[in-house]
C-alpha positions in Angstrom: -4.1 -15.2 10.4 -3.7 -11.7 8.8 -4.6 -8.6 10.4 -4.4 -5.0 8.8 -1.0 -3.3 9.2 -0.9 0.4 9.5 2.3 1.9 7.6 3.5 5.4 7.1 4.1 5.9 2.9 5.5 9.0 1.1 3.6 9.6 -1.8 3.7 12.5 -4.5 0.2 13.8 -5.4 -1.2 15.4 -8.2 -3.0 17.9 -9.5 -5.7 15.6 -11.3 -5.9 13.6 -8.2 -3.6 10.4 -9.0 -2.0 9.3 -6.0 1.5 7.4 -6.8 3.3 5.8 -3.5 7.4 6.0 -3.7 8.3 4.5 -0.5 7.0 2.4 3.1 8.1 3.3 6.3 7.1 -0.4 8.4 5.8 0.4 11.9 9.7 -0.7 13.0 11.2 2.1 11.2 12.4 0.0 8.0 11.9 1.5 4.5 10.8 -0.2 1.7 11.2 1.6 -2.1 8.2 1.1 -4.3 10.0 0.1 -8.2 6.9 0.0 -10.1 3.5 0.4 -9.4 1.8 -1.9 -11.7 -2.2 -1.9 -10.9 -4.1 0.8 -9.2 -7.7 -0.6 -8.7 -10.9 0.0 -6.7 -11.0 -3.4 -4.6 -11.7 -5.2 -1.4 -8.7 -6.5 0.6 -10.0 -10.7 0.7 -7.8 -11.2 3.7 -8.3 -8.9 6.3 -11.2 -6.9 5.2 -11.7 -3.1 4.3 -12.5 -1.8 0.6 -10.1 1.1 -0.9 -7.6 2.0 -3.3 -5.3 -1.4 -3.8 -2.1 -0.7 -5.5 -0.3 -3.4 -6.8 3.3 -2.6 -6.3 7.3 -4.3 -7.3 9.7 -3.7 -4.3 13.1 -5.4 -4.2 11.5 -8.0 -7.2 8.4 -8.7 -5.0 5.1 -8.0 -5.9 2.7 -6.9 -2.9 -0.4 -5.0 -2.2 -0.7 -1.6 -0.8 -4.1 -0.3 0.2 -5.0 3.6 0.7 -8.6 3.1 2.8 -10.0 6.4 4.2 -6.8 8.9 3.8 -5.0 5.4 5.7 -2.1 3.2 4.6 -2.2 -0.6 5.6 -0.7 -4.0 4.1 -2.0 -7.6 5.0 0.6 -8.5 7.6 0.3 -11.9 9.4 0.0 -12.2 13.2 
């Protein structure tokens, strides 16, 4: 089952209001780097619920999503 993981992300904002994530800090301290961000969309997360910003982003080669809900960071982690 997948639940909404809460994660700390550095991001650089600017001033026309684009919000581009760099980097992941996991709840255990671990960073990830973001490579690329390749989609930036308006859309629901289908497995654990909640409707935001989903950025679909490359980090070591792996494509994952990233959702910015509410000024808050969270990933579908599994329980």
């Amino acid at each position: 089952m997948a639940r909404k993981v809460y994660v700390r992300v550095n991001a650089d904002f600017y001033p026309d209001g684009e919000v581009r994530p760099r980097v992941i800090t996991w709840i255990d301290g671990h960073r990830y780097e973001i490579a690329r961000i390749l989609q930036c969309i308006r859309a629901a997360s289908t497995k654990v619920g909640g409707c935001g910003i989903r950025y679909t982003v490359s980090i070591d080669g792996k494509q994952s999503y990233l959702f910015r809900e509410d000024d808050r960071w969270f990933v579908e982690g599994k329980t």
